[in-house]
C-alpha positions as CSV (number, residue, x, y, z in Angstrom):
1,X,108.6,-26.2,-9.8
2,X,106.4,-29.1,-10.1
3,X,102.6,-28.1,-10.5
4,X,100.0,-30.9,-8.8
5,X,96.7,-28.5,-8.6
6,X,93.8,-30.1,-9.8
7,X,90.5,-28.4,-10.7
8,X,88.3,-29.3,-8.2
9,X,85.9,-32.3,-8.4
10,X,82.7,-31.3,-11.1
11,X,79.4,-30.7,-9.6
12,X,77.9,-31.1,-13.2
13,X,74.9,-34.3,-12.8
14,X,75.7,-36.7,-15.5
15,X,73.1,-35.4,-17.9
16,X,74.8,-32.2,-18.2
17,X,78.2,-33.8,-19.0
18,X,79.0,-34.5,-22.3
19,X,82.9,-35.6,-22.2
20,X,83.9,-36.9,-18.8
21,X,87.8,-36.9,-18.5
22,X,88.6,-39.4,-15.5
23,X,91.8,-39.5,-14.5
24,X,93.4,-39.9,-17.9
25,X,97.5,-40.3,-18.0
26,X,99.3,-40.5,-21.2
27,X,103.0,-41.8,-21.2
28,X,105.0,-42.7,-24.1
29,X,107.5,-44.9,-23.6
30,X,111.1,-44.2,-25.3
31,X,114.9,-43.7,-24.3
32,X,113.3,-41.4,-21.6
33,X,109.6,-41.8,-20.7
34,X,107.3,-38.5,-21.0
35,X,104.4,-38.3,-19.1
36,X,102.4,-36.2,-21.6
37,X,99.4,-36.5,-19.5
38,X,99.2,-36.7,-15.8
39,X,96.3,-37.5,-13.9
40,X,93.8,-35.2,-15.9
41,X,90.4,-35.2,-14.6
42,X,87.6,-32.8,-16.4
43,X,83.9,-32.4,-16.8
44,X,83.1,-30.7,-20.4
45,X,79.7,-29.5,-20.6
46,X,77.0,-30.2,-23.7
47,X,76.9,-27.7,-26.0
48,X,79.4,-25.4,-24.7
49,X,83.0,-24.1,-26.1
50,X,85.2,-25.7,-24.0
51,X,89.1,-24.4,-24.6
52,X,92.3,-26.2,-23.6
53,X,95.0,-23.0,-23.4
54,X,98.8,-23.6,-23.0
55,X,102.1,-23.4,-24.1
56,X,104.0,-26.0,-26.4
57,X,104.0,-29.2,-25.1
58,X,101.7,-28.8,-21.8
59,X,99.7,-31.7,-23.1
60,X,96.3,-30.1,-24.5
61,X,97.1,-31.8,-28.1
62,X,97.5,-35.0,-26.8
63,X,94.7,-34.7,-24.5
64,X,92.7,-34.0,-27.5
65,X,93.6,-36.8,-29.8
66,X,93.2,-39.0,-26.7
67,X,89.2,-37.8,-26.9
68,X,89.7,-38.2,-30.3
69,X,90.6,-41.6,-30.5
70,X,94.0,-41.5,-31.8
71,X,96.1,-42.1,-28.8
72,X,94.8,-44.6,-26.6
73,X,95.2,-43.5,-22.5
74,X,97.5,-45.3,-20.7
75,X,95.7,-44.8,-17.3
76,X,92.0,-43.7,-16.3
77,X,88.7,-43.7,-18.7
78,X,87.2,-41.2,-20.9
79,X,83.2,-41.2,-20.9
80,X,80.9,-39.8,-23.6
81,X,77.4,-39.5,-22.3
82,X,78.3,-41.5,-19.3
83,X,79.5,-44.5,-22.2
84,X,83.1,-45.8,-21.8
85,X,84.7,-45.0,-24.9
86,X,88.5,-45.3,-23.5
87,X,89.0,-48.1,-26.2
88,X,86.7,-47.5,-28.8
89,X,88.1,-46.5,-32.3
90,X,87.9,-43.2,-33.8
91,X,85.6,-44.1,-36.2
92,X,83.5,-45.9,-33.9
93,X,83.1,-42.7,-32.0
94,X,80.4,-39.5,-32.6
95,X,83.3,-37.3,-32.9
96,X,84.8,-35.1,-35.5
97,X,88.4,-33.3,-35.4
98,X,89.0,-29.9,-37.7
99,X,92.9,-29.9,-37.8
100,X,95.5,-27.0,-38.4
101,X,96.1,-27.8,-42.5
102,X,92.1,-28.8,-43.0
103,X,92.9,-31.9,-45.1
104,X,90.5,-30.6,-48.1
105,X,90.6,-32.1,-51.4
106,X,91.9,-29.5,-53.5
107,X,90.4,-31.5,-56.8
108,X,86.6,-31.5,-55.3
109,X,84.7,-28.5,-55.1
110,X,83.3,-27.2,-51.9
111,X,79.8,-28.9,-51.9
112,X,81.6,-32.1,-53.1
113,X,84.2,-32.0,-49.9
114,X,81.1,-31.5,-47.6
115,X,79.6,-34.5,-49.1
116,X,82.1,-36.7,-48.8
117,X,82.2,-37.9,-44.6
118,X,78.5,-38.1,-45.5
119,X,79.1,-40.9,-48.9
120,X,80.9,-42.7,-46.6
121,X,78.4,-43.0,-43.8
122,X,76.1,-44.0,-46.3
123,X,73.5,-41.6,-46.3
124,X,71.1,-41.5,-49.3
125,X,71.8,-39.2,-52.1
126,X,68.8,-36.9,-51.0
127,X,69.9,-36.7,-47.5
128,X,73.0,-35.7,-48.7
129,X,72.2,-33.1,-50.6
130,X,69.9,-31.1,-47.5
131,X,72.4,-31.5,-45.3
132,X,75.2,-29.9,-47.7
133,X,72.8,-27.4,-48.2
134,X,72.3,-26.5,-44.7
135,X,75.6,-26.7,-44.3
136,X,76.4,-24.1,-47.0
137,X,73.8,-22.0,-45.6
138,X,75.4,-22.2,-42.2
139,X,79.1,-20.8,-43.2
140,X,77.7,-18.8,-46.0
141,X,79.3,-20.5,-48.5
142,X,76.4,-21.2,-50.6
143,X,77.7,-18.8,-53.8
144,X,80.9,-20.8,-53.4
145,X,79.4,-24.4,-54.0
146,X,80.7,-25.3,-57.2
147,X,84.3,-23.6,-56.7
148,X,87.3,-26.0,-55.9
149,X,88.7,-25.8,-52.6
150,X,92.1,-25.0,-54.3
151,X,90.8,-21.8,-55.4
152,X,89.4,-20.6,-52.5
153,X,90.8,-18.3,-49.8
154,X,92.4,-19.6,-46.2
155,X,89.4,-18.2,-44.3
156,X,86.9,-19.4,-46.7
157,X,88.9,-23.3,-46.6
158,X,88.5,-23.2,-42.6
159,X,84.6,-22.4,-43.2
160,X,84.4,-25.8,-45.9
161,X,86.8,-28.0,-43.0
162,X,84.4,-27.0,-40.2
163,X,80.8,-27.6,-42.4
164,X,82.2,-30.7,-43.4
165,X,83.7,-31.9,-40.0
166,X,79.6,-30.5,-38.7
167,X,77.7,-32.2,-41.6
168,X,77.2,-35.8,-39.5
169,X,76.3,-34.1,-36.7
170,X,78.9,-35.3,-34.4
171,X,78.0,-34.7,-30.7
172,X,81.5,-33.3,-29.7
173,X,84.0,-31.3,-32.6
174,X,87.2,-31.1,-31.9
175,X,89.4,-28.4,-32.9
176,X,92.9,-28.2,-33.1
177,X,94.5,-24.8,-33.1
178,X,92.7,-24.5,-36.5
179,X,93.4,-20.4,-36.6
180,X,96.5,-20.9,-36.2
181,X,97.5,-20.5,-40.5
182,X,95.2,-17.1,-40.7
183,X,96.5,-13.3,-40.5
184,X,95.4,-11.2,-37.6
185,X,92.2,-9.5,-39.3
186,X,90.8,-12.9,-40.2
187,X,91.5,-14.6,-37.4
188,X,89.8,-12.2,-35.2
189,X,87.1,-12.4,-37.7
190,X,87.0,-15.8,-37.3
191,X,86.7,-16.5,-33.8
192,X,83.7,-14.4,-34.0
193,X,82.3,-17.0,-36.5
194,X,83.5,-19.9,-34.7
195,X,81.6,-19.3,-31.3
196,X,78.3,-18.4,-33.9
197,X,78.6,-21.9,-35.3
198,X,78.8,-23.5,-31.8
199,X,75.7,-21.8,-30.5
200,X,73.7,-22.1,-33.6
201,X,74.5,-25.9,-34.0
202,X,74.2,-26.7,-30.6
203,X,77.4,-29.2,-30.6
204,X,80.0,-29.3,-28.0
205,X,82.9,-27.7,-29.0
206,X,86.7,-28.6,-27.6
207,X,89.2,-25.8,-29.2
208,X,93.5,-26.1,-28.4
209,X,95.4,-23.2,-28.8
210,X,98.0,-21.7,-27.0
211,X,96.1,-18.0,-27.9
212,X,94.9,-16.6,-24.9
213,X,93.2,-14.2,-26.6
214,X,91.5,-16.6,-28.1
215,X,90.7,-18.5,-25.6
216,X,88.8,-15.4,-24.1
217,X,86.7,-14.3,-26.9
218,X,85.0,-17.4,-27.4
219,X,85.4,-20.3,-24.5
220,X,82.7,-20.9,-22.2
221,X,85.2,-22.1,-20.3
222,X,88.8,-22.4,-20.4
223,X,91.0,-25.5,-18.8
224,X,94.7,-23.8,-18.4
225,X,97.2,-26.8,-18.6
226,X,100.8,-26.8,-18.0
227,X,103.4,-30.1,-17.3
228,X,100.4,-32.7,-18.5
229,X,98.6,-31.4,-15.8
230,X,95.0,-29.1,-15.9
231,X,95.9,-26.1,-13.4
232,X,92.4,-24.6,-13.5
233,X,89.1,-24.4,-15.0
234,X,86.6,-21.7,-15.1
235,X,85.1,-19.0,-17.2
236,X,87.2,-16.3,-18.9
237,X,86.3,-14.1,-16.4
238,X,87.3,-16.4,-13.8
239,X,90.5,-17.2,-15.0
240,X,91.1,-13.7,-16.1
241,X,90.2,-12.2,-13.1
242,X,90.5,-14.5,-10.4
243,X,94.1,-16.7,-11.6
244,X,94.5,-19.7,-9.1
245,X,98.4,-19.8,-9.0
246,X,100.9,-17.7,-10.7
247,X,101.4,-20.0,-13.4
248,X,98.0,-19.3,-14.4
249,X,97.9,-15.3,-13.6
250,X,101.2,-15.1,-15.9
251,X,100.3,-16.9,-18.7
252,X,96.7,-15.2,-19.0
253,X,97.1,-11.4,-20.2
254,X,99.6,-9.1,-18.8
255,X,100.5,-9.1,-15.2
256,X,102.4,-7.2,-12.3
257,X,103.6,-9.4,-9.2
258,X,104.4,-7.3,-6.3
259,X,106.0,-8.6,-2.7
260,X,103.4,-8.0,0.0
261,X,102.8,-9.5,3.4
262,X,99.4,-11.3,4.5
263,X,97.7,-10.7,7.5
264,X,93.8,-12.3,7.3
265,X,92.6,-10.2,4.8
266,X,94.7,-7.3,4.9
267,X,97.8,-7.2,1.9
268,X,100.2,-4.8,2.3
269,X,102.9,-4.1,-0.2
270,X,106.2,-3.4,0.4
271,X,106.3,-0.9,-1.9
272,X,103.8,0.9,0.0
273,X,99.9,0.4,0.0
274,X,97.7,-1.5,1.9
275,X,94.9,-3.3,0.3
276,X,91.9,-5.6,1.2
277,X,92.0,-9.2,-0.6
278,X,90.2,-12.9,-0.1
279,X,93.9,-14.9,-0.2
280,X,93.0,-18.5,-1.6
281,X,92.6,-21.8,0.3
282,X,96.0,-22.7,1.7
283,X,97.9,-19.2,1.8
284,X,99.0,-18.5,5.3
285,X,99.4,-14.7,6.8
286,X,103.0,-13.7,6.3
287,X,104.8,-13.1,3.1
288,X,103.0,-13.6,-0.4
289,X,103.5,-12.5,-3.8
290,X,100.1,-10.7,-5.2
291,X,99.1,-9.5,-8.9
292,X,97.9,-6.7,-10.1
293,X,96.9,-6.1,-13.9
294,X,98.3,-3.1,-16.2
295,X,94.8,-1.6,-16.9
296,X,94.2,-1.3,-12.8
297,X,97.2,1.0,-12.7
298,X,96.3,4.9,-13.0
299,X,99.9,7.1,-13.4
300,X,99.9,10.4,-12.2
301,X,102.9,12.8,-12.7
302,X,104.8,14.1,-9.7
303,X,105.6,13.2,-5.8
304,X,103.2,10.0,-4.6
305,X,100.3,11.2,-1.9
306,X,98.9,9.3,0.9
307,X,97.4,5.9,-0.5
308,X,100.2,5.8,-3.5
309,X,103.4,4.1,-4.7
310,X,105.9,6.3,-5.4
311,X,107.9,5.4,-8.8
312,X,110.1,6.7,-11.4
313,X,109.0,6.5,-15.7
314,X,111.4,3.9,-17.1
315,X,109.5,4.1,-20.4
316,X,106.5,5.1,-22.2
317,X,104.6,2.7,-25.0
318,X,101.9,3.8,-27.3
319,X,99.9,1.0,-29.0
320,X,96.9,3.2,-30.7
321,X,94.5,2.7,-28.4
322,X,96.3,2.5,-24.9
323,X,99.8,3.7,-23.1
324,X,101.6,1.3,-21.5
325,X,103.8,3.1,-18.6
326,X,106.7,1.2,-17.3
327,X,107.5,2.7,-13.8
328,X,110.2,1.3,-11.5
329,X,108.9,1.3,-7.8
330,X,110.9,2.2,-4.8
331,X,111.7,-1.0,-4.0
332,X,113.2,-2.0,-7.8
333,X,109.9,-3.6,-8.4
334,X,108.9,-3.0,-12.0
335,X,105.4,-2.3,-12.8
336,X,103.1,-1.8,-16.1
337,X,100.0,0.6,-15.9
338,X,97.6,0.7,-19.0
339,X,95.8,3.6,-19.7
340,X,93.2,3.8,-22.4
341,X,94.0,7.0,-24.9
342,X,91.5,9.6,-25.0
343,X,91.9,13.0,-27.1
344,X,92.5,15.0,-24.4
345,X,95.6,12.8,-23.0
346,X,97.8,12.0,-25.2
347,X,100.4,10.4,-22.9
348,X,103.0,12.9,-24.0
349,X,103.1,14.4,-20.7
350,X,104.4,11.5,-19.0
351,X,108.3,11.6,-19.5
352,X,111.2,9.0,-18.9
353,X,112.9,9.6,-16.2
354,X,109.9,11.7,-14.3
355,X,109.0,10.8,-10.8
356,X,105.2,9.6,-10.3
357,X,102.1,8.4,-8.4
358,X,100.9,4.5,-9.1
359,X,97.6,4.7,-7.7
360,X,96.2,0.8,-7.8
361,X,91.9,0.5,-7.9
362,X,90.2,-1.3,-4.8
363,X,89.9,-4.5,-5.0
364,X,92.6,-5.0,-7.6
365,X,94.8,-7.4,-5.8
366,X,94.9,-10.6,-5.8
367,X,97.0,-13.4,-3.3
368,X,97.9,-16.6,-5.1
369,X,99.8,-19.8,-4.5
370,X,103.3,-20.2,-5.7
């Protein structure tokens, strides 16, 4: 199915607005054209950490090396501080990119490969060497100085790539998917570190990744894209909780979709249940499909009461610090409930097989648009 939801129009003033996507398409022309881009339109805040999350190929790369300069849009403008910069070159513009491989100089030491975007600008020798300071100072890297960047850890090569790509002070940084080479631990670690560098600097920050875990810890906001086309834009929490279309609600986290019939603001399921819900702009009363997320699924063992879904175990998945149940509904609806472990439930009451009671928490439904 083609997607054509838009985010709606900003209601930033132009003094908030630090990259101002207008209409941007990108097609590339070939044995069969791609429309990489279609119609984009977004607002990106100064000094927030702005995220474009998707899968492969939805376009948030090539939306970012067309900020970036390196692919020129084939339709629409892109503004920095209200200045058209559709056509400037990327050198011309106050924008610096951190890629996936870092592109360090693994002959050059740390404090050299800072150093060296400010040499070219230029900049005296004494300015140069405050600003590499700070800049050590800022990823705590300053015991590191003098060590090449070939003898240096992956985490500790990400730090040198962002100081240097933050050493001009460029207004916007640009990051793509720059995590994406790290283990678990240290990316976790990482992202931590990231969002402390964008508030302590100040700079707006526009991160890819196709992470949505990511994408939650550390956006300000998050633009979800999908076909060259942005689906929605809003806070973690807003996209999280409150997914405009199931595109959206399936791609972020975990998710149950249910049949149900809409009537105002009453959802009933059809496998029982009847819920209170605001459906979105455009959903008309009859049938709908809702979500509901694992972790606002409580399982109880035996026969379903009044208010509850009855279902049968299918299977039972501990991860350490929750249980995922997989219960089949009557209907043949399949549903995942997440319960967080405690030390008096262990989950190994709950059997495959077993009959039990889905119980779903108020307010945990949600109507959206095909």
């Amino acid at each position: 199915m083609q997607h054509q939801a838009q985010p709606m129009p900003s209601t930033d003033s132009a003094d908030d607005v630090a990259v101002d996507v207008d209409r941007i398409s990108k097609i590339f022309q070939g044995e069969d054209e791609v429309r990489a881009l279609d119609d984009v339109s977004v607002a990106i805040r100064r000094n927030e950490f702005f995220t474009l999350l998707g899968p492969s190929g939805c376009g948030k790369t090539t939306l970012l090396r067309v900020i970036a300069g390196f692919e020129p849009p084939t339709m629409g403008a892109l503004r920095l501080g209200g200045r058209d910069i559709s056509r400037l070159p990327p050198n011309k513009r106050p924008i610096n990119t951190v890629f996936q491989n870092y592109a360090l100089f693994p002959h050059m030491s740390v404090a050299n490969n800072i150093a060296f975007g400010l040499e070219m600008l230029g900049k005296p020798k004494g300015e140069i060497q405050t600003i590499v300071y700070d800049m050590l100072k800022l990823v705590q890297m300053e015991h590191l100085k003098a060590r090449r960047t070939s003898e240096i850890s992956g985490g500790q090569q990400q730090r040198v790539a962002l100081a240097r790509a933050l050493a001009p002070k460029p207004e916007v940084l640009l990051l793509d998917e720059p995590l994406s080479a790290l283990d678990l631990k240290l990316r976790k670690e990482m992202q931590i570190e990231l969002k402390r560098l964008q508030h302590e600097t100040g700079i707006t920050f526009i991160f890819v990744t196709h992470d949505q875990e990511e994408a939650l810890t550390m956006s300000d906001r998050i633009a979800v894209m999908n076909a060259g086309k942005i689906l929605q834009v809003g806070s973690p929490r807003d996209i999280y909780e409150r997914p405009a279309e199931r595109f959206v609600a399936n791609f972020i986290g975990e998710s149950n979709f249910l049949d149900a019939t809409l009537n105002g603001h009453t959802v009933t399921l059809k496998a029982g249940g009847r819920f209170q819900a605001s459906p979105p702009a455009g959903v008309a009363d009859g049938a709908v499909s809702v979500l509901v997320r694992p972790e606002h699924g409580q399982v109880r063992m035996g026969e379903a009461a009044e208010g509850e879904l009855a279902a049968t175990i299918d299977t039972v998945v501990y991860s350490g610090e929750a249980t995922t149940v997989h219960l089949r509904l009557t209907t043949g609806e399949l549903f995942k409930a997440k319960m967080p472990n405690t030390p008096s439930e262990d989950g190994r009451s709950i059997e495959q097989g077993a009959a039990a009671a889905l119980s779903i928490a108020p307010g945990a439904v949600t109507v959206l648009k095909d």
